[in-house]
N, C-alpha and C positions, 0 to 999 in steps of 0.2 A: 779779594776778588780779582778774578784775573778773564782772561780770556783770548782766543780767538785763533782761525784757521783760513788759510787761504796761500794757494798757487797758481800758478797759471792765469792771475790776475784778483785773486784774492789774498790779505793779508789780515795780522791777527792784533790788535789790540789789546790795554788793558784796559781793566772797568777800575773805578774808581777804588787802591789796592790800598788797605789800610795797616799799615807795618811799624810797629814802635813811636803809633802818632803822623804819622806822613804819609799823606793818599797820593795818590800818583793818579792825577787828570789824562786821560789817552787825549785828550782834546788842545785844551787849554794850555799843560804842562809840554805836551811834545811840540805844540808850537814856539813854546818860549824855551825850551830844554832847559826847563830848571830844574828836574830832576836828574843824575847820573843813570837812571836804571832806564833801558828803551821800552819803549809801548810795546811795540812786535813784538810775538810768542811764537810764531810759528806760519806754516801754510797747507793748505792743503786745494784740492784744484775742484775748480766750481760745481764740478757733477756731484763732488762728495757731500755737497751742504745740500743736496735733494735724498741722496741715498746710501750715506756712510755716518756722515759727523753734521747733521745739519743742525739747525735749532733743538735745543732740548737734548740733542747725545753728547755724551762724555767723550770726548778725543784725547787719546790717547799722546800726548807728545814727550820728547827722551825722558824730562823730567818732571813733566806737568801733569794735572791732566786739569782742563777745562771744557766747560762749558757755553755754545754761543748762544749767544740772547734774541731776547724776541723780537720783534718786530718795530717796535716803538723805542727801542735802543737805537736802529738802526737810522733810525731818520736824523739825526742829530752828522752822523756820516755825510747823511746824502745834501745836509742842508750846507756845507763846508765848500760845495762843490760848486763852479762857476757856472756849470750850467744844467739843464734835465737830466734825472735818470734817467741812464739807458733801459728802453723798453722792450717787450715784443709783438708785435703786433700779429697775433694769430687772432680772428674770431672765434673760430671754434674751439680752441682750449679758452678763450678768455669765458666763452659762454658755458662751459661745463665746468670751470672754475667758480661760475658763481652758483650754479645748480648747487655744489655743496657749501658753499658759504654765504652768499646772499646777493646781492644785485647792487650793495653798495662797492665792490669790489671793482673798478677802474682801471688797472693796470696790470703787467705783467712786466716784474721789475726785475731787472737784472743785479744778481748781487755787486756792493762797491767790489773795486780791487785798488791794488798800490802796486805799481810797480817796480820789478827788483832795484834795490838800495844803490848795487853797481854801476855806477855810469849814469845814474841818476840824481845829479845831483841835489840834494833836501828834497829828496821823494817822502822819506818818512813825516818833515812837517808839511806835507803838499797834500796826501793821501792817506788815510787810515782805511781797514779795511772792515771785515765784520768784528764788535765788540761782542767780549765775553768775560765770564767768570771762572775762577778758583772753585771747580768742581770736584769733586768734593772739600769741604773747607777744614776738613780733620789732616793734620799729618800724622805720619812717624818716624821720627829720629832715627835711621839704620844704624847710628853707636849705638844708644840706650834707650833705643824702644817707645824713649817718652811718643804719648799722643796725646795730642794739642790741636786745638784751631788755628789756624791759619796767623791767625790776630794774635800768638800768644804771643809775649814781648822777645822772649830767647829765637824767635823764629825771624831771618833776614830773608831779603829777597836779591838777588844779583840775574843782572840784567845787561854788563855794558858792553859786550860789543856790539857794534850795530848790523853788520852784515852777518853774525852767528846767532839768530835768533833761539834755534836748538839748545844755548849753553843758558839760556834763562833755569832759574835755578831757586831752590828755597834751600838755606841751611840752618842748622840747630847751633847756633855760633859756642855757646859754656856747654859744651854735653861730657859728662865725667865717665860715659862708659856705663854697662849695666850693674857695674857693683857701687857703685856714688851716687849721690844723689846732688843733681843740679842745686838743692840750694844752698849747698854747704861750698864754700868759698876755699877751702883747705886742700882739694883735691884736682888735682891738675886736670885745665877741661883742653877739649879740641873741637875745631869745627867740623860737623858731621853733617852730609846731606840727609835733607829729610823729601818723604817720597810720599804721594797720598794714601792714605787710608784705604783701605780694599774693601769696608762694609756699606750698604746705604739699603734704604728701606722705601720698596716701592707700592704699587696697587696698581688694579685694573683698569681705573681711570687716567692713569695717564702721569700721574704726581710719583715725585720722585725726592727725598728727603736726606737728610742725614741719618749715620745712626746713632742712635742715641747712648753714645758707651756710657758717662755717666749714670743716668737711670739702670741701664741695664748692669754694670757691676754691683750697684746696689740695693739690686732688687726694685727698684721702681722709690727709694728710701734717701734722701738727701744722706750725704756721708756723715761720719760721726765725728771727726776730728778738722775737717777741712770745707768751707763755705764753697772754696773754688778746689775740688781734688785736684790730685797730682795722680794722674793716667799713667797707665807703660801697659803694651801688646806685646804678648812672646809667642812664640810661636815652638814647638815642639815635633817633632816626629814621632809616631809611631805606627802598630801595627795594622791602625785603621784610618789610617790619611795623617794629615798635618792637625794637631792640635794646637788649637790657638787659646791661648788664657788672655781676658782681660785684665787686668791687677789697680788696685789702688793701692800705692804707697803710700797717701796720708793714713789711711786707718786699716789697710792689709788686707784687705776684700779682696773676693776674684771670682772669675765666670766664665765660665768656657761658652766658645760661640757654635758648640755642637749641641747645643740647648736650642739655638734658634733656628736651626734645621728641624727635618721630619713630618711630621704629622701633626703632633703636639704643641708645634712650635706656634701658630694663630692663637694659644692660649696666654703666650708671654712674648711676643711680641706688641708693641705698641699699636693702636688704630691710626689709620691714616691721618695725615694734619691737612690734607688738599695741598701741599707745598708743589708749585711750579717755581723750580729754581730759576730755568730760563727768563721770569717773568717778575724772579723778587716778588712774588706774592701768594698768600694762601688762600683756598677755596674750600667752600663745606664740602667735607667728603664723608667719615667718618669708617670707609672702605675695610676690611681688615690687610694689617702691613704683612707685606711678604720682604724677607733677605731677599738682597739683592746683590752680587755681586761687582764691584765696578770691571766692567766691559765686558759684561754678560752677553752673550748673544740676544736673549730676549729684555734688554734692557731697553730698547730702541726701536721702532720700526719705523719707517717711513711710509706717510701716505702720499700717492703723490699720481702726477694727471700726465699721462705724453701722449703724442699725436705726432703723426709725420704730416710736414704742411705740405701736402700736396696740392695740384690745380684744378681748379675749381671751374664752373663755366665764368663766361666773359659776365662780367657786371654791366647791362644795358641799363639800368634806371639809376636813380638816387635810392631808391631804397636797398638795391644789392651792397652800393659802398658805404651804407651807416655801418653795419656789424664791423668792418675795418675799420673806419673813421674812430666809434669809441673806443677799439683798441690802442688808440695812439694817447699819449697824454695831451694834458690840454694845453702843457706850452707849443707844443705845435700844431695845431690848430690855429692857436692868434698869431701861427706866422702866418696867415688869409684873411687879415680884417677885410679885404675887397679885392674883388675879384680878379683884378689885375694882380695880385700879388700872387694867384698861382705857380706860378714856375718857381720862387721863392719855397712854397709849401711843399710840391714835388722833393725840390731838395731837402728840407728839413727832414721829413720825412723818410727822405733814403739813410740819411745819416746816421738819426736821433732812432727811429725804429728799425733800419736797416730793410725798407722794404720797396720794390718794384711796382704796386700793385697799382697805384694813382699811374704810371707814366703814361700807358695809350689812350686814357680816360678824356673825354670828352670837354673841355672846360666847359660847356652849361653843365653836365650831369654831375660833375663834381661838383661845383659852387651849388648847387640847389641841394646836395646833400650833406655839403657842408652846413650851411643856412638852417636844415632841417636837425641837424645834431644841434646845435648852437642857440636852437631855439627852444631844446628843449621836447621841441613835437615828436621827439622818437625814447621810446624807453626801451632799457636791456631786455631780451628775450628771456622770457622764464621757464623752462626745461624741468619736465613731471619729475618726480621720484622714480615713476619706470622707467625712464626714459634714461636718466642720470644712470642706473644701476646696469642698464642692458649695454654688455659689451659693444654690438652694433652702433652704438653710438660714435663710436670711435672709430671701430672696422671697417663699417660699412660704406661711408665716401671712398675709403682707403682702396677698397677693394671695386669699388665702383670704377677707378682711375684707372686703377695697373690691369683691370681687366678691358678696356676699352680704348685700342689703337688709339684711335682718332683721338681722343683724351690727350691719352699723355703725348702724343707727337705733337699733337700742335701748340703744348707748353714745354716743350723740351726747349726753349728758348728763353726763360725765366732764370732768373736771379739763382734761384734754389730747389729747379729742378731740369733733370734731362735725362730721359728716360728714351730706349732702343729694343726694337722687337729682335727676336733672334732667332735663328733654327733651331725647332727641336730636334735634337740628336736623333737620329732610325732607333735606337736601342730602346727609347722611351717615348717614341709616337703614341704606342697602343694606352698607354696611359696618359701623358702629360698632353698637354692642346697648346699652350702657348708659354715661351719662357721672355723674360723682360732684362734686360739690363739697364740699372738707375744706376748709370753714371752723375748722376748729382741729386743729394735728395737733405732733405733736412728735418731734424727730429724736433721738436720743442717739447718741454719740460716744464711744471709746474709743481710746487712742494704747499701742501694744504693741511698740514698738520701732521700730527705722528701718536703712535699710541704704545702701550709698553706691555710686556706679557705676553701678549697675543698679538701676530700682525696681522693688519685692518682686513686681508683677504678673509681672514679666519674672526671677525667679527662684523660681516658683512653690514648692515644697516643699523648698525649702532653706534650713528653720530656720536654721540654724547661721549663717547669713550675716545673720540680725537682732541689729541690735546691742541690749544688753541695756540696763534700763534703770538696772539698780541693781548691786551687787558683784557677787554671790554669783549674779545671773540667776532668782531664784526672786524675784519681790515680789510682797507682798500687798494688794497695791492699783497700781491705775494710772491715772493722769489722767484725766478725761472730763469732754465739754461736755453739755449739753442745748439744742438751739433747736428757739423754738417759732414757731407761723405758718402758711400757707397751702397750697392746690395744686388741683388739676386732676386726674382721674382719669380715663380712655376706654378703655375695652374693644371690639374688635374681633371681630368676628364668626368665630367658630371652622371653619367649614365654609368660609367662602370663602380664607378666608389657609390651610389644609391645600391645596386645590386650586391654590392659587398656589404654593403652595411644592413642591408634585408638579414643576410644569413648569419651575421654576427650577434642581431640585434635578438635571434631565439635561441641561441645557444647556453649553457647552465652557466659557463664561464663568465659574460657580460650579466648574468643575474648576481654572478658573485661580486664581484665588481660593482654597481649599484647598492645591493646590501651594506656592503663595508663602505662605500660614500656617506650610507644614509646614517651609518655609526657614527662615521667621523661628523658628520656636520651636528650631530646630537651633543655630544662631547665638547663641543665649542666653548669659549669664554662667554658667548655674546649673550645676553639674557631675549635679542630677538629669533637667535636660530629656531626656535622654535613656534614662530609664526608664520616660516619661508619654508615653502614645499622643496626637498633638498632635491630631487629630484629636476625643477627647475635652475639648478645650477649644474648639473652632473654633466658633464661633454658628451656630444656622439659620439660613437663606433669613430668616425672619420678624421676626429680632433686628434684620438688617439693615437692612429697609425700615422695621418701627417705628422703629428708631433715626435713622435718617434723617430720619420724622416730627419725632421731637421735638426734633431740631435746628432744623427747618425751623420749627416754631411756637416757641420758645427768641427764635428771632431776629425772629419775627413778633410775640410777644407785647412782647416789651423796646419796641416803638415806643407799645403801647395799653393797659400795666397800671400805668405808675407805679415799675417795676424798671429796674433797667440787664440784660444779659443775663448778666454775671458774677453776678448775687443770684439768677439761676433754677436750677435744678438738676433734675437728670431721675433717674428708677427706670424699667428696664424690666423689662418681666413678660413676656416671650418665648423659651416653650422649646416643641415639641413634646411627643404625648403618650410617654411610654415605663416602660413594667414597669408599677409602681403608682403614679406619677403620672399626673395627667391635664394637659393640654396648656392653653397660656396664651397670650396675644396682647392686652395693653394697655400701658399706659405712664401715669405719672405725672410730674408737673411740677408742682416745689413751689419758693417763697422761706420761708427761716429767717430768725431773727433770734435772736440771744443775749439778748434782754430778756426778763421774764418776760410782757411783753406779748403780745409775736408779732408780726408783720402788720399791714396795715392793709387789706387785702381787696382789692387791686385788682386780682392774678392771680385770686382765686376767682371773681370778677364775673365773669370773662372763658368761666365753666361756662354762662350763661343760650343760652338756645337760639339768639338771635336772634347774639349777642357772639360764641360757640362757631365758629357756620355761617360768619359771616365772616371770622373768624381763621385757618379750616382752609383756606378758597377763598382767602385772601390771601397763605398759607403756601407753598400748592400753586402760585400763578401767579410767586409768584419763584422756588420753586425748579426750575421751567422753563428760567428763563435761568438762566446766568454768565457772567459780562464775558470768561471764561478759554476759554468755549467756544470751537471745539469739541475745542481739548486736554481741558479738562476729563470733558467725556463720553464721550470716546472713550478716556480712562483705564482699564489693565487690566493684570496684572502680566504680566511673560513671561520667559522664560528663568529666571534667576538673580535676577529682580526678587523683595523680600519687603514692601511697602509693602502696608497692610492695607485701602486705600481705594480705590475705585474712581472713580464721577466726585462725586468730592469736593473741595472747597479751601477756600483762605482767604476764597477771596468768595462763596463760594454756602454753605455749608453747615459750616465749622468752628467754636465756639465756644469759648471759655474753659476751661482743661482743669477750673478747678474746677467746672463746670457739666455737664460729661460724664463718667459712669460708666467711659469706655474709653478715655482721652485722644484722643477725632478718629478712631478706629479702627474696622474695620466700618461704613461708611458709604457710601452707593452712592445717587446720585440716581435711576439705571435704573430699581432695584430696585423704586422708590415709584412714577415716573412714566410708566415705559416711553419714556423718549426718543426722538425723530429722531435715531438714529444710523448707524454702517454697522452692516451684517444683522450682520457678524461679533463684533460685542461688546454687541448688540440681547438687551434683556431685558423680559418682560412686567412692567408694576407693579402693584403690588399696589393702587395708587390712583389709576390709569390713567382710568378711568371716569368720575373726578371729575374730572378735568381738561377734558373736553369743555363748550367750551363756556366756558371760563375766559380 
């Protein structure tokens, strides 16, 4: 068993690794370095452990690959450390973190890290970072093909330099090559790297397994010659991909794994065992096993909760500062047994949670809310399931802020925000009403499980299919990042996007469109899609064409801000008005950074009037063309089609799924620019007007 990943203040551990009789403690042993082999495996940097390689996904490293663990691994980390987890203090992700997991949930905990080895000196026995495991626990020998568990005795582990964690490594030490057989002593052997195993077997629920070569070479039938067989993988070419043979060489069996593909294949593979590797434990599942390939794209998704913390009004009572207060953990709190010791708590508080929010605060208003946590007489807010589900949860303070001067100005003087009104350019009066520049803004992050197969967009209210992140499914804390840094803010003029959206909204086009929604959400993994009117999820007309915008400047800005287009990222604010909301039509586009820096201002520049006006004319005349046309714009679903893009692709208007809110979905060139197309899939755009003359 091995594990773990971290950079930028994360580092990788081993789990307790069991190799020819000698476990290797990442704890215990690397303090006393009595083993030669190092803990550290690798790094990888904090935002990845929410949405690349976090708990539960297989990370890829030169020679490894492992798995980081759960939850309840972790604390053995945090317990080593002289003082608090670092926290974060947001109320509102900490309260829509517990809407999906419970109200025992307490903190938002920053993952450990260890600082680089260099110049550090006995970093490594000071600091461990996230622990993990030997994921997949099968190898194979690249001499002679043998496959083995991890634990078989021919199998070593090397591990010693201490600043190349990269060269961590398993070798096949007697391997005789593919014509010998390791147990014959006669034939001259050599050490060979051995690399993981490329099969595992997962399900719907979240569980993720080994695969079972034994069983499956022998038909589900213990071997005939050997209690413990003797495995080899070959791999062949031909004219229909790669053939892979399994082989026993005790008793000469074998199986191809194009048996475990197809259609057929739920008939001979095995049923799910509930195995959560991350967790060391099995759950009733009984699921049917699906192949799974290691580093699948659908092997992993991540679920996960962000919020830009923006400013909020001034907290005038004790009851406004609890929702902050129980964001903090409780060692700071008891830095205020009495009331004199505020200035004391102030500080902890800036430190330990990194936050501004106590300093202009009133010392009676604080101590009476302090008092009032402490005692007990305030419980976490409990937030509906509609309430949890509805984007507005999230948006709508968002867009409450950046749409309302007086707001953000008079918190442009906080810790982690500062936001600047700016001229709208003449070229985009008729449309845009107000643009912002957030010269300092801050993202927070929360990771709340993850699911396999299907990602959690695409199984909307089917809790149970997130896997969990600790035993018992109730934890009281969960990992979270914070990045800070830049964006771009434009609002849209309300009365003319309603009047575009009237005439889109009867057109046969946006009926086809809806239709193929309503396919795709049928089609779903989730066994509840079919109790959610799909309809209530399908975007307006306006989500559409702004989304389309901020692809179109996403991929226009990356040539004139000093970002690549993977560092930008978009918020849309587009819903109509309905019940007791009122209606929205802007978008934001921000770059993060994990330092406590931020930024270096090169997208915010891009807000000044003159920058702005040719960014949007430069956005709007590429996305006129595509080299794909006129496939591309004549794109539109039909029949049994459920593809969610209209004239959309890879070369006009797709971006980076990490930089789009929707992966690539909802996206429609028409929509924005009203194309030369045929009349039949002809739509007016919403930004039609500005194109004249471009």
């Amino acid at each position: 068993m091995t594990d773990i990943p971290a950079e930028d203040g994360l580092v990788a551990a081993l789990d307790p690794l069991v190799l020819g009789g000698s476990p290797l403690d990442p704890i215990a042993d690397v303090e006393t370095n009595r083993p030669k082999n190092r803990a550290r495996v690798g790094s990888i940097r904090p935002s990845a452990m929410l949405y690349t390689n976090g708990i539960g996904a297989t990370v890829d490293l030169p020679h490894l690959s492992v798995m980081p663990h759960g939850l309840d691994a972790w604390e053995p980390i945090y317990a080593r450390r002289s003082g608090p987890a670092e926290v974060i203090a947001e109320p509102r992700l900490l309260e829509l973190v517990r809407a999906h997991l419970g109200s025992q949930v307490t903190e938002l905990r920053k993952p450990p890290w260890a600082p680089e080895e260099r110049g550090h000196a006995g970093s490594e026995a000071i600091d461990l970072g996230i622990p993990g495991r030997i994921f997949p626990q099968w190898l194979r020998c690249t001499g002679c093909n043998m496959l083995a568990p991890v634990s078989h005795e021919q199998f070593s582990y090397v591990n010693v330099n201490r600043f190349r964690p990269d060269q961590a490594q398993f070798f096949h030490e007697r391997c005789t090559g593919w014509g010998g057989d390791d147990r014959r002593s006669s034939r001259s052997t050599k050490k060979q790297p051995a690399v993981p195993a490329r099969y595992l077997i997962a399900c719907t629920n979240g569980h993720l397994d080994e695969f079972p070569y034994g069983p499956w070479v022998h038909r589900g039938q213990p071997c005939a010659k050997a209690p413990i067989p003797h495995l080899r993988m070959r791999e062949w070419k031909s004219n229909i991909g790669p053939d892979v043979q399994i082989m026993c060489v005790s008793c000469g069996a074998s199986r191809g794994m194009l048996e475990a593909t197809g259609p057929k294949a739920v008939d001979k593979l095995p049923h799910c065992r509930g195995r959560h590797a991350h967790l060391d434990a099995f759950y009733a599942c009984g699921q049917p096993g699906r192949l799974m390939m290691l580093g699948a794209a659908n092997q992993w998704f991540a679920s996960t909760l962000g919020l830009l913390a923006l400013p909020r009004e001034e907290a005038l009572t004790a009851e406004d500062l609890i929702p902050l207060l129980q964001a903090l953990p409780i060692g700071v709190l008891s830095a205020a047994p009495v009331k004199e010791a505020l200035p004391g708590f102030r500080i902890a508080a800036g430190m330990i949670a990194q936050t501004d929010a106590f300093e202009d605060v009133d010392d009676d208003v604080l101590w009476e809310a302090i008092e009032l946590v402490n005692s007990g007489g305030s419980t976490p807010k409990t937030m509906s399931a509609e309430r949890r589900a509805d984007p507005l949860t999230v948006l709508g303070p968002e867009w409450t802020v950046l749409t309302d001067e007086r707001k953000y100005t008079r918190h442009s003087g906080s810790m982690d925000f500062r936001a600047v009104r700016r001229e709208v350019p003449p070229a985009l009066a008729s449309i845009v009403t107000s643009v912002v520049a957030v010269e300092k803004l801050k993202k927070v992050n929360a990771f709340i499980g993850f699911t396999r197969i299907d990602a959690l967009d695409r199984i909307d209210d089917a809790s149970a299919r997130v896997a969990p992140l600790n035993r018992n499914g109730r934890p009281t804390w969960v990992p979270a990042t914070e990045d800070r840094g830049e964006g771009v803010f434009i609002r849209f003029e309300e009365a003319a996007v309603a009047a575009w959206e009237d005439q889109v909204r009867a057109l046969p086009v946006w009926a086809a469109f809806r239709d193929a929604h309503r396919i795709n959400f049928r089609r779903r993994t989730s066994k509840t899609a079919g109790d959610i009117d799909p309809d209530s999820r399908f975007p307006a007309p306006r989500y559409w064409a702004i989304h389309t915008l901020s692809h179109l400047l996403i991929r226009e800005a990356a040539m004139s801000s000093g970002y690549g287009s993977a560092s930008l990222t978009e918020r849309i604010y587009a819903w109509p008005a309905d019940g007791e909301r009122g209606p929205a039509a802007g978008l934001l586009i921000t770059t993060t950074a994990s330092d406590s820096e931020g930024t270096l201002g090169g997208l915010v520049d891009l807000a000044r009037p003159g920058k702005l006006g040719k960014l949007v004319a430069n956005a709007l005349r590429r996305g006129q063309r595509c080299s794909s046309d006129p496939i591309c714009s004549h794109r539109l679903p039909t029949d049994k089609e459920e593809f969610l893009h209209g004239a959309a692709c890879h070369f006009c208007l797709f971006v980076s799924e990490t930089s789009c809110e929707r992966t690539n979905r909802f996206l429609d060139r028409r929509l924005l620019l009203g194309l030369t197309t045929d009349p039949a899939v002809a739509t007016p755009g919403l930004l039609a007007a500005l194109t004249e003359g471009i």
